[in-house]
ZAMARGU-4260 file (C-alpha; in steps of 0.2 Angstrom, whole numbers, plus 5000, padded with zeros to 4 digits):
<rodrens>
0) 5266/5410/5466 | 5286/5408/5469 | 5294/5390/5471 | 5310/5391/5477 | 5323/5378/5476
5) 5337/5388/5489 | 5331/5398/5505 | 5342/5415/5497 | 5329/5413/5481 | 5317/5423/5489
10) 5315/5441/5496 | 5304/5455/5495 | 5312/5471/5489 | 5298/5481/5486 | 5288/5484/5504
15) 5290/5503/5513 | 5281/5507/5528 | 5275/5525/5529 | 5277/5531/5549 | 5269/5545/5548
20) 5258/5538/5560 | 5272/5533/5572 | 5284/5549/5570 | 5272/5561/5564 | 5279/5565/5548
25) 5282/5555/5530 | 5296/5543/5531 | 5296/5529/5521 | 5304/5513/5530 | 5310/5500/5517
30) 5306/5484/5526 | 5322/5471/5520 | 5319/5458/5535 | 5306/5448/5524 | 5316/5434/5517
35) 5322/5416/5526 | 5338/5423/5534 | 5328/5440/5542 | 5337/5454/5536 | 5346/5464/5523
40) 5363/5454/5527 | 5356/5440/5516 | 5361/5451/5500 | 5379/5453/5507 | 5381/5437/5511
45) 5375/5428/5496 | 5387/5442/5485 | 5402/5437/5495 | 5401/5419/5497 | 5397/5417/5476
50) 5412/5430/5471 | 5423/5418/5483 | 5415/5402/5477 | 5419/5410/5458 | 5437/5416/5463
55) 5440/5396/5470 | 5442/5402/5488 | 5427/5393/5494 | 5428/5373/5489 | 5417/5359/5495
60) 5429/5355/5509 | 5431/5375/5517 | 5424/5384/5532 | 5418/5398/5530 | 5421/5410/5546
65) 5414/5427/5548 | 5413/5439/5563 | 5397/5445/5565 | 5385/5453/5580 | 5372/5441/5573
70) 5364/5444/5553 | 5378/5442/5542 | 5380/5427/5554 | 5364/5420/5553 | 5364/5424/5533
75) 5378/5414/5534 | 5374/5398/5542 | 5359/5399/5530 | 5368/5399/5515 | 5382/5387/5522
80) 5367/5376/5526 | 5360/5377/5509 | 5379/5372/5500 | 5384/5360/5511 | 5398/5373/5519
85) 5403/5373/5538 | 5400/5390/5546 | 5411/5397/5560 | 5403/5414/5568 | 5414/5424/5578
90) 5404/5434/5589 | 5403/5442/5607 | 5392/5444/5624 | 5381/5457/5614 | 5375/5446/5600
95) 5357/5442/5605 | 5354/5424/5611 | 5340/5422/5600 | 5351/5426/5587 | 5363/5413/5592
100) 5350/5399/5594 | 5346/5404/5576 | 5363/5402/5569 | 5366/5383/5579 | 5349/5378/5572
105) 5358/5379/5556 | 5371/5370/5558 | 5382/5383/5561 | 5396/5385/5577 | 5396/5401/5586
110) 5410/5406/5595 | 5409/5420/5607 | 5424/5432/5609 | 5423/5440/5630 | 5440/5452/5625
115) 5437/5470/5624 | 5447/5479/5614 | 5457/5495/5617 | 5440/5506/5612 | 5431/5495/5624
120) 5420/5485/5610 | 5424/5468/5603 | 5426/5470/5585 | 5446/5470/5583 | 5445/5456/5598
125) 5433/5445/5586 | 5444/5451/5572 | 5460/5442/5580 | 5452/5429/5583 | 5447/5424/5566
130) 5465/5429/5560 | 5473/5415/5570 | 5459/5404/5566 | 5464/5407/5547 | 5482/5401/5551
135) 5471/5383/5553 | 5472/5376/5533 | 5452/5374/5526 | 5447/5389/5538 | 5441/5407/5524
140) 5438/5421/5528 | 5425/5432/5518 | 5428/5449/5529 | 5413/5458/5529 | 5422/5474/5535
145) 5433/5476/5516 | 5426/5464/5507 | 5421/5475/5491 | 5406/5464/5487 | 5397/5468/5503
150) 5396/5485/5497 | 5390/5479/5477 | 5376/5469/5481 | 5365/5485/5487 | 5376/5495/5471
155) 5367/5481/5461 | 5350/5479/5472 | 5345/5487/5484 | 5348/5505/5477 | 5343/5500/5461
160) 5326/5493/5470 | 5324/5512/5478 | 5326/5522/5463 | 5314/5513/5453 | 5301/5516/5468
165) 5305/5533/5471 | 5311/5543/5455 | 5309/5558/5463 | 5320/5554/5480 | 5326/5569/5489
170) 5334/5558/5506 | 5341/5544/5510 | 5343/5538/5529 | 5356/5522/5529 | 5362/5516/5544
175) 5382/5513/5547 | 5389/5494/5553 | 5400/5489/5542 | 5395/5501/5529 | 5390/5488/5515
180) 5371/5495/5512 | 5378/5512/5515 | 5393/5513/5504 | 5383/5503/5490 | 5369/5513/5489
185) 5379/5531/5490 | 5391/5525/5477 | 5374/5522/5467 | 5366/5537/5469 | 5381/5547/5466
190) 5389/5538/5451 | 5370/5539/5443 | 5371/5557/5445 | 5355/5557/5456 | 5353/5573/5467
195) 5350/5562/5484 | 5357/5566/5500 | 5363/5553/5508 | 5362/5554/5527 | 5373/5539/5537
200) 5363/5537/5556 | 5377/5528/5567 | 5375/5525/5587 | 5385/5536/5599 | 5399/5527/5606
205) 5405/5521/5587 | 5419/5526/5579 | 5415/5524/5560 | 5415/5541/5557 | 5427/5550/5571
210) 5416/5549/5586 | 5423/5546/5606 | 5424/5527/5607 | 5409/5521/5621 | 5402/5506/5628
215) 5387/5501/5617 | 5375/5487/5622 | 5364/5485/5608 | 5369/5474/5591 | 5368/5480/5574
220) 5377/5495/5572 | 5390/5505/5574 | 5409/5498/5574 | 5424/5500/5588 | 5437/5500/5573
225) 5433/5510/5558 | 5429/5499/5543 | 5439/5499/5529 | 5424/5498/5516 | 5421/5517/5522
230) 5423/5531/5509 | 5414/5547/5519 | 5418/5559/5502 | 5401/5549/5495 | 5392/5553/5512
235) 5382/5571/5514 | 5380/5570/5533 | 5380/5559/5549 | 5370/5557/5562 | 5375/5548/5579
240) 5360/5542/5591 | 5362/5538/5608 | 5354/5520/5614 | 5341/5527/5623 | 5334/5535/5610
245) 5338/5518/5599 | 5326/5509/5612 | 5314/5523/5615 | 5310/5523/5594 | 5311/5504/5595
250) 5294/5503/5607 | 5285/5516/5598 | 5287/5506/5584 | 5281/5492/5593 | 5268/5499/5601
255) 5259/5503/5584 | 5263/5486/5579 | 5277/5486/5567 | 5290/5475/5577 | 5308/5482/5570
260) 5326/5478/5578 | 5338/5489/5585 | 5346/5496/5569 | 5329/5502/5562 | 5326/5510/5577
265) 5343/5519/5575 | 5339/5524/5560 | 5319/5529/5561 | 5325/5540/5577 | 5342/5549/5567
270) 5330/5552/5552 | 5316/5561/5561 | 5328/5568/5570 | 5337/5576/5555 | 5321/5579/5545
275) 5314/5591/5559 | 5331/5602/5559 | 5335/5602/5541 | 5314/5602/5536 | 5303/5610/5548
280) 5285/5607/5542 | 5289/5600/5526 | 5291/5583/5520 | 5304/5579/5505 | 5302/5563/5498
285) 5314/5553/5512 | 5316/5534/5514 | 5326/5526/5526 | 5332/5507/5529 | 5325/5494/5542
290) 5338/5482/5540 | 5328/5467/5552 | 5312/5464/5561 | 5312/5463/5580 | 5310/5444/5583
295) 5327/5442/5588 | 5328/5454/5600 | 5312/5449/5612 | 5327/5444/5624 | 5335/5459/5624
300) 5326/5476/5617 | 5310/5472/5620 | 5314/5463/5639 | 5310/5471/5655 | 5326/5462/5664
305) 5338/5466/5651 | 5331/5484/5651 | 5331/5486/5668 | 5350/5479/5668 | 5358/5491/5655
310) 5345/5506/5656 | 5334/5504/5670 | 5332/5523/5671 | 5320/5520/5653 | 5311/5505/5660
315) 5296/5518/5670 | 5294/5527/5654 | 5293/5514/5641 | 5279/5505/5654 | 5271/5520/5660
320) 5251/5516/5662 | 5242/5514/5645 | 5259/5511/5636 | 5258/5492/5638 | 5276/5493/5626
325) 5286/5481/5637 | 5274/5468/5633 | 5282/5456/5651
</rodrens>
């Protein structure tokens, strides 16, 4: 039986999902939303806010402030909460309200950033806005988008935690925000000498790796400025997924009662995507990583008004008769 004295103390590293039964083939879905902050984030966040506690960045008198579309931010407040830290989250009119609520319930502030910026996304908008908060004396900054330890907690666990499961991995489907759990893990896997391919699944309208800049409604990820963590000579392929199919993949989860967020279904949909081009009627040992659970999206994924406002031509599939997958 655990007892924990900190929230970040517990997480289970060790729970895969197979979906053969949801996409009709083997994949193996490493669940990382089961711990008090919800998703993978927490690993990130922990990694950075000790290396800048060791370095004497972070004292007892700081604020912490981070942009975030809403894990990192949430792993955050939590962490902040637990050391006595004030949390500043920079985010914009995408983050999910729930998510939002979640952070204020930890004593955290959330700011919200309306600014497009020139690749009509927010992420350089909420980036400004931190810089000129930083001029403020007490204000630090942790900057998930370079900071080298975002990328070494999955190099020290979570990749780690995989290859102990699955000796005999062939693919690995990671999906692409700021590129911590994807960089971590392929520098891994590569340095380790371990024949994987490493497949990065990103939404279309992101411009991590090159793509056309577009409007992009759903949070988790994808970037509007490339991140600077990104190293694509450690990456074997990419796969870009429109929203739709983001959605679509979300609600047959759902509908089979595994309740993901929006990133897992990014990346279930690019993986079976990519398996039934590069392995037609085989199955290589794949896994691919659900970075949250679908709680915090119950106000935007999973609702027939937000649906009906930014892709109403989806809403008659997703509720067609015995589909009950809107759930309103």
């Amino acid at each position: 039986m655990p007892i924990i004295t900190s929230p970040q103390d517990f997480n289970v590293d060790d729970l895969y999902v197979d979906l053969r039964n949801v996409i009709g083939r083997s994949l193996l879905l490493k669940c990382e939303g089961f711990n008090f902050a919800g998703s993978v984030k927490l690993k990130a966040a922990a990694a950075m806010v000790d290396a800048a506690e060791r370095d004497g960045l972070l004292t007892p008198g700081s604020t912490i402030v981070e942009s975030s579309s809403g894990n990192l931010g949430i792993a955050l407040s939590l962490i902040a909460a637990d050391r006595g830290l004030k949390f500043v989250c920079v985010t914009d009119p995408r983050c999910n309200p729930a998510s939002k609520r979640v952070m204020r319930a930890l004593g955290a502030e959330v700011r919200v950033v309306s600014e497009t910026d020139a690749n009509g996304g927010f992420l350089e908008s909420r980036i400004r806005y931190v810089r000129n908060l930083c001029e403020a004396d007490g204000y630090v900054w942790l900057n998930q988008y370079a900071n080298r330890n975002n990328w070494l907690a999955h190099y020290r666990g979570t990749a780690p935690a995989i290859d102990r499961e699955f000796p005999d991995l062939e693919v690995l489907f990671v999906g692409a925000g700021t590129t911590g759990t994807l960089m971590g893990c392929a520098r891994y896997f590569r340095e380790h000498r371990r024949p994987v391919t490493i497949v990065a699944v990103d939404a279309v309208g992101s411009v991590t790796f090159g793509g056309v800049p577009g409007p992009r409604m759903v949070p988790g990820l994808g970037t509007s400025s490339r991140p600077a963590l990104v190293d694509e000579s450690l990456i074997d392929d990419v796969v870009h997924v429109p929203e739709t199919d983001t959605i679509r993949t979300a609600h047959a989860l759902s509908s089979r009662g595994f309740l993901f967020g929006g990133s897992t279904g990014t990346v279930v949909s690019g993986a079976s995507r990519w398996l039934d081009a590069k392995y037609p009627g085989t199955d290589p040992v794949a896994v691919a990583i659900a970075p949250d659970l679908g709680e915090r999206y119950l106000d935007s994924l999973y609702a027939e008004s937000w649906l009906r406002e930014h892709f109403g031509g989806l809403v008659p599939e997703l509720d067609s008769p015995g589909a009950d997958i809107l759930g309103v």
